[in-house]
C-alpha positions as CSV (number, residue, x, y, z in Angstrom):
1,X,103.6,89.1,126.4
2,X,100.4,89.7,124.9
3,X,98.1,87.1,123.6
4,X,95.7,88.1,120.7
5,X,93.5,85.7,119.3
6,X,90.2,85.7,116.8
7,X,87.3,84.6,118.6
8,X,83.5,84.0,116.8
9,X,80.6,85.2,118.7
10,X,79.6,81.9,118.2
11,X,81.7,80.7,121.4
12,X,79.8,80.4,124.4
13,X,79.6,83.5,126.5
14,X,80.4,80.9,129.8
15,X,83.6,79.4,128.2
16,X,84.6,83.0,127.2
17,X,84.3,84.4,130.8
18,X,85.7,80.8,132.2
19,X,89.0,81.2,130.0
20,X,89.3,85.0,130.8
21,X,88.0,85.4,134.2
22,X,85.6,87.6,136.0
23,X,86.4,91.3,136.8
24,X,85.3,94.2,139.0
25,X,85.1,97.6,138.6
26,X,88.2,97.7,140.5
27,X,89.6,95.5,138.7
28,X,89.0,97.4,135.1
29,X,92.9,98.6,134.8
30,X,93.8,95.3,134.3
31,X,90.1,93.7,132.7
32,X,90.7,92.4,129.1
33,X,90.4,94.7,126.6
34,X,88.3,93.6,122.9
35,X,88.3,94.7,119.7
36,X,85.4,94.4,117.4
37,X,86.3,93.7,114.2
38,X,84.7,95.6,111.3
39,X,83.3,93.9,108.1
40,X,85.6,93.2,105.9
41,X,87.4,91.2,108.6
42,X,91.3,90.5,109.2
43,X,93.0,90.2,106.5
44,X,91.6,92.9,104.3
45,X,95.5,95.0,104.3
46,X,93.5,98.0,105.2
47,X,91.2,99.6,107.6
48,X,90.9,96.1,109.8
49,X,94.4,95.0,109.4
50,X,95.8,98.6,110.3
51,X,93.6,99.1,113.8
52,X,94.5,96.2,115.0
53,X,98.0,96.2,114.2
54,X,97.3,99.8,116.8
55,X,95.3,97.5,118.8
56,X,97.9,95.0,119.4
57,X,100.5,97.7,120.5
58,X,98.5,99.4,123.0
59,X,97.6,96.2,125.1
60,X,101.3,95.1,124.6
61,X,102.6,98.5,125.9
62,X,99.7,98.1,128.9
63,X,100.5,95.0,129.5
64,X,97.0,93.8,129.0
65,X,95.3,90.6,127.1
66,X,93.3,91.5,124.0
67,X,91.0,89.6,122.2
68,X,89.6,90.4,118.5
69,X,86.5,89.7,118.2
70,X,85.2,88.8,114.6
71,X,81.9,88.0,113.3
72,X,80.1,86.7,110.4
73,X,77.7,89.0,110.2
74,X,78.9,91.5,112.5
75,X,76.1,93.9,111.2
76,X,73.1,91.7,112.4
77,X,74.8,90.3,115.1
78,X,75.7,93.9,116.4
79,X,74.1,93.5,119.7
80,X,74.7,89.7,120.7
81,X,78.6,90.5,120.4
82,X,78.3,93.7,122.4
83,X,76.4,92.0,124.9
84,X,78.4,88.7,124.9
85,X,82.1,91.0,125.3
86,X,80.5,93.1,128.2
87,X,79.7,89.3,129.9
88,X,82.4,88.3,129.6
89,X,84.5,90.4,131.6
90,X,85.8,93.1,128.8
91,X,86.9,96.3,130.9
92,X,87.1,98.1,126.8
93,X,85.3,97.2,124.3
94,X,86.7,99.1,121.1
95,X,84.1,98.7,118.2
96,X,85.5,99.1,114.7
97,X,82.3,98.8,112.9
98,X,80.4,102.2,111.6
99,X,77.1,100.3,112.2
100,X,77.3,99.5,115.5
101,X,76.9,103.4,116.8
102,X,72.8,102.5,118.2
103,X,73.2,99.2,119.2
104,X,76.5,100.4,121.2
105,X,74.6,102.8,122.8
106,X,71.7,100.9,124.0
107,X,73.4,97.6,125.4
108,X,76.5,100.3,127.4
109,X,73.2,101.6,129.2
110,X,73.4,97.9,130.7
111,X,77.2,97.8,131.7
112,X,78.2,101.0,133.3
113,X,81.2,99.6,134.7
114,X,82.1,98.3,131.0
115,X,84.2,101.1,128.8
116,X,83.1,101.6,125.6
117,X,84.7,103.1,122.6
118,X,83.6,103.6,118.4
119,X,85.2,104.3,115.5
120,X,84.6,106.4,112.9
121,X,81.2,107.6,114.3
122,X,79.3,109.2,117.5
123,X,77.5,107.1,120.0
124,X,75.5,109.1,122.8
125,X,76.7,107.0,126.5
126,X,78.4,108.0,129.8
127,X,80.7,105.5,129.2
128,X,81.4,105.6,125.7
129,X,84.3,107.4,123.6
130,X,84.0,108.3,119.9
131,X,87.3,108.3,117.3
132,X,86.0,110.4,114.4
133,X,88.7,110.9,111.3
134,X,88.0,113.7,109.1
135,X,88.3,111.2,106.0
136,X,86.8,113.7,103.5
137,X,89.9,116.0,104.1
138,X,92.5,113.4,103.2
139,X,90.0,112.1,100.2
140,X,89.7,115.7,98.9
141,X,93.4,116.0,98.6
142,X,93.2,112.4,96.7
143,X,90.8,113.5,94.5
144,X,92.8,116.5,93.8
145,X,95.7,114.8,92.6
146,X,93.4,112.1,90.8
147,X,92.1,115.3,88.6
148,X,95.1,116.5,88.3
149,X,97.2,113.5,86.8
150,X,94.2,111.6,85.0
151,X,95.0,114.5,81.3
152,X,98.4,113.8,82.1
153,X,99.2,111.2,78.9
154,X,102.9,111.6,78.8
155,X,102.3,109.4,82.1
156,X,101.9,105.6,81.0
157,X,98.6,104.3,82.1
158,X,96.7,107.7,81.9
159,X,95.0,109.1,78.9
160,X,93.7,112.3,78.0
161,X,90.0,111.9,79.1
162,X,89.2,113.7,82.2
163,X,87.9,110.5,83.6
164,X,88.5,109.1,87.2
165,X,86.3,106.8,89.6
166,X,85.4,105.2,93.0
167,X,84.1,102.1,94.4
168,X,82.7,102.4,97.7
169,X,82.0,99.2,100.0
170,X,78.5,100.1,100.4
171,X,76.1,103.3,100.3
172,X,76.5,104.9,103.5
173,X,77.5,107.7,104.8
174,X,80.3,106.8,106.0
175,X,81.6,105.5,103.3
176,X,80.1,108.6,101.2
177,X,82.2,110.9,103.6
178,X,85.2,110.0,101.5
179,X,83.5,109.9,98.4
180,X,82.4,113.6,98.4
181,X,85.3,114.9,99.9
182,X,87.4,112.8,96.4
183,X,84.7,114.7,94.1
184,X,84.9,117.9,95.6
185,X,88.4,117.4,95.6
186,X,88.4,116.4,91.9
187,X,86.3,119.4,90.9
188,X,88.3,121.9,92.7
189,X,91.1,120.9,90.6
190,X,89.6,120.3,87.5
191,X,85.6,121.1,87.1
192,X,85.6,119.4,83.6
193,X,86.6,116.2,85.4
194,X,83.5,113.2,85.1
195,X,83.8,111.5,88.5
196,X,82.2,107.4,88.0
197,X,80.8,106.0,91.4
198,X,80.1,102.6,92.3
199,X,79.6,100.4,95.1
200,X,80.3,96.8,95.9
201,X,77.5,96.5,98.9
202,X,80.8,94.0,99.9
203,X,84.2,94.6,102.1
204,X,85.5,90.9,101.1
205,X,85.2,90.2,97.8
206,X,88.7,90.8,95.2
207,X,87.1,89.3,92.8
208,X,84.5,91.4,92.3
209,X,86.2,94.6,93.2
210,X,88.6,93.5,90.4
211,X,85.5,93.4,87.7
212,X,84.0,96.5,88.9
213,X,87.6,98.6,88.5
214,X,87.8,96.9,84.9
215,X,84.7,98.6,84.1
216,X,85.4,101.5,85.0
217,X,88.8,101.3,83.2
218,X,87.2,100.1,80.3
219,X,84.8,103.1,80.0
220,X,87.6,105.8,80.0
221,X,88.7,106.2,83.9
222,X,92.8,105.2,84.4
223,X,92.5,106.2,88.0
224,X,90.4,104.5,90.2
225,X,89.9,104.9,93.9
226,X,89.0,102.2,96.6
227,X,86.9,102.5,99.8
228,X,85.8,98.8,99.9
229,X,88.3,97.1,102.7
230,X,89.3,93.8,100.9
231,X,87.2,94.1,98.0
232,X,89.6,97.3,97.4
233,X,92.6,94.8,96.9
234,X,90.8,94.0,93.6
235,X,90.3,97.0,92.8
236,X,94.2,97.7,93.1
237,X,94.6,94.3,91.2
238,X,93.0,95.4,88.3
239,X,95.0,98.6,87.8
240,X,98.4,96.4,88.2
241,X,97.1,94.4,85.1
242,X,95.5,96.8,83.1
243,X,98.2,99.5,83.6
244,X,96.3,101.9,85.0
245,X,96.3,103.8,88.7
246,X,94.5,102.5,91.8
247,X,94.3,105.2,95.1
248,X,94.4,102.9,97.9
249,X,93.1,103.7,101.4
250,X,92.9,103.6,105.2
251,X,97.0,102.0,105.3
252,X,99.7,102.8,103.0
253,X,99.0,100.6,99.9
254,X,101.1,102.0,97.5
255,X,103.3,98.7,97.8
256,X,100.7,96.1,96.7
257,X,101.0,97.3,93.4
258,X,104.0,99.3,93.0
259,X,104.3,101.8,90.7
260,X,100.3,101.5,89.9
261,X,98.7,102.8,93.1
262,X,99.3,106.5,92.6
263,X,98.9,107.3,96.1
264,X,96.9,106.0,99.8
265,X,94.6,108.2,101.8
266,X,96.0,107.1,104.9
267,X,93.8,107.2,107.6
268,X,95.6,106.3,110.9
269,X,93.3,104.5,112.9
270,X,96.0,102.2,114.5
271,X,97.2,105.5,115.8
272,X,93.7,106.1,117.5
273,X,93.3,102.5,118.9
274,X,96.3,102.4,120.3
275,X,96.1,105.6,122.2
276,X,92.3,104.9,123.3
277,X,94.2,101.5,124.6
278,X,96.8,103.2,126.3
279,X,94.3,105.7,127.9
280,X,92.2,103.2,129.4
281,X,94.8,101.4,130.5
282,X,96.4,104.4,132.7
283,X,92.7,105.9,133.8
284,X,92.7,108.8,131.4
285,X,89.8,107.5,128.8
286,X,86.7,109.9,129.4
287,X,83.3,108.3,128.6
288,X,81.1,111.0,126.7
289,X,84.3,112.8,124.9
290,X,84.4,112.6,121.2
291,X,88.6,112.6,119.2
292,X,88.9,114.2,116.1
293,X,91.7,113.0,114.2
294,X,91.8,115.2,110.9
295,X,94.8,116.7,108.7
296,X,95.9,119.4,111.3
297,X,96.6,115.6,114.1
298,X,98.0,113.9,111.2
299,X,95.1,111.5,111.3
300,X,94.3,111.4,107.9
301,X,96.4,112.7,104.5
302,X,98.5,110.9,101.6
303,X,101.2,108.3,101.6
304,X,104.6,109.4,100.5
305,X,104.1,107.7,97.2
306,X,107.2,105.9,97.0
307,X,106.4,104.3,93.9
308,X,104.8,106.8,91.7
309,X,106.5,110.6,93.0
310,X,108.7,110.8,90.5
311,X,105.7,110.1,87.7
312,X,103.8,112.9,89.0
313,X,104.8,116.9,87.7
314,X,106.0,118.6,91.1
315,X,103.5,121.5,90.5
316,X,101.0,118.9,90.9
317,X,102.6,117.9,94.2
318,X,102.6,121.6,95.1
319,X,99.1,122.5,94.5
320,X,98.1,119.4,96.8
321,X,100.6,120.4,99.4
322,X,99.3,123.9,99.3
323,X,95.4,122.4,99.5
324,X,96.0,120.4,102.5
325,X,97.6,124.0,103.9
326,X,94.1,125.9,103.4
327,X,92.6,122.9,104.6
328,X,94.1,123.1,107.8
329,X,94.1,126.8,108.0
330,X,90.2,126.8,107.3
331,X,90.5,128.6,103.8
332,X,89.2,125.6,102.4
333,X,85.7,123.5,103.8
334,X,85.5,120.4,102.7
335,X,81.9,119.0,102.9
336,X,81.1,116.3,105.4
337,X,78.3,114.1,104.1
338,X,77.8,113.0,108.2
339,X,77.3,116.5,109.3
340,X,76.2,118.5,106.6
341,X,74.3,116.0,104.7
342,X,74.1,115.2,101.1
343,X,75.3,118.0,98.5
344,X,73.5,118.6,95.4
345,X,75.9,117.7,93.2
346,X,76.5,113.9,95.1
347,X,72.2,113.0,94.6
């Protein structure tokens, strides 16, 4: 039975390695596996809460022990948790947070018998794996829809203005990867579309994601997407009691608000924990590679809107379905802010 608990890097690194034990390299098919949790922390319903639900599967289908590993301040603390997980006798440590990529890279220089493993980025190391998820490809089909619905007044909660928004959890680019891919999205379907952008600098804060989605429902947007973990919830929050449309993100949150979160751009990292989990547990896990999880793997796309299909006009529903075709055919690029760099129209 697998045993997952939240541990503080605040805990000594000799009472972690006393209660886990010490392993070889040998040994590392059945070392403890870790998961670093991202900011935001458990709890968030979203990106957090939906790799480690993957997380917790994997070691239970190994038949390993998991620990994740929350922080804090997991962004300053970045190398004292790496260092204190490898100590302690972690045969994987799976990091969840974006900002972690040089800090990774440096301290798995120190543990080559240690297996690392990021998400959601690229870190350079013999012994380190890289999950990237083509979020831009899902967002684009988001913001599609989003343009799409947001003139569609016979729809209660939408008016006619050709207004829609974003709050992003802080300015970076990999929370701007879904960002362009919703405006380009948005433009493709309607170029007359105003696009508002914020961020919350903040993964854990309701409240405030809750004011900042007013504000933007107050100046003209009734659709409002959120990439800011469990400040998002607010965000969905506030479209629940103002009547608008929230777009949810990373797990399918179309039921926190039913009937007001018009869609989710699902992005299944549980998926890609679990199978990094189940690779290193069987010896298949190659250090250096880099997964892609994009539309084309299913690692990325729209919810089945249970709540809010029926609202939308099925031409609407066509035109996305025949986007996320092109998409995957190559007929349509959609622009990758962590490889291509900044566009004009996003400075």
């Amino acid at each position: 039975m697998t045993m997952t608990l939240r541990a503080t890097v605040l805990m000594a690194t000799t009472a972690l390695a006393s209660a886990l034990g010490t392993t070889t390299a040998a040994q590392a098919a059945d070392a403890p596996v870790a998961l670093i949790i991202a900011q935001g922390g458990l709890g968030d319903q979203s990106y957090n809460d939906l790799a480690n639900a993957g997380f917790e599967r994997g070691v239970e289908a190994a038949g390993l022990t998991g620990r994740a590993v929350e922080s804090k301040d997991v962004v300053a603390q970045a190398s004292d948790i790496l260092r204190r997980a490898s100590d302690a006798g972690f045969g994987l440590i799976l990091d969840l947070e974006y900002s972690h990529a040089q800090p990774i890279a440096e301290v798995a220089k120190d543990y080559p018998d240690t297996t690392f493993a990021i998400v959601n980025t690229v870190a350079e190391g013999d012994n380190i794996v890289s999950a990237l998820f083509e979020e831009q490809q899902g967002s684009y089909l988001a913001g599609m829809l989003a343009a799409l619905v947001t003139t569609q007044d016979s729809i209660e909660g939408i008016n006619a203005d050709p207004i829609i928004g974003v709050i992003g959890g802080s300015k970076s680019v990999g929370i701007d990867k879904f960002i362009a891919g919703y405006i380009q999205g948005a433009h493709d379907a309607n170029p007359e579309v105003q696009v508002k952008v914020a961020y919350s600098n903040n993964f854990a804060d309701p409240s405030l994601g809750q004011q900042m989605a007013n504000a933007m429902f107050e100046s003209g947007a009734d659709i409002v997407y959120q990439v800011a973990g469990g400040t998002g919830i607010g965000v969905i929050q506030a479209a629940e009691q103002s009547g608008h449309f929230a777009i949810g993100v990373d797990g399918d949150q179309d039921g926190l608000a039913k009937g007001h979160v018009l869609t989710s751009m699902i992005k299944r990292t549980d998926v890609a924990v679990e199978n990094i989990v189940k690779a290193y547990a069987d010896g298949t896990l190659k250090g250096g590679s880099v997964l892609g999880f994009g539309l084309a793997e299913d690692g990325v796309g729209l919810s089945p809107m249970t709540y809010t299909k029926d609202l939308i006009p099925a031409e609407f529903l066509a035109q996305v379905d025949a986007a996320k075709a092109g998409i995957i055919a190559g007929d349509i690029k959609v622009w990758n802010v962590v490889d291509q760099g900044y566009p004009d129209w996003m400075q």
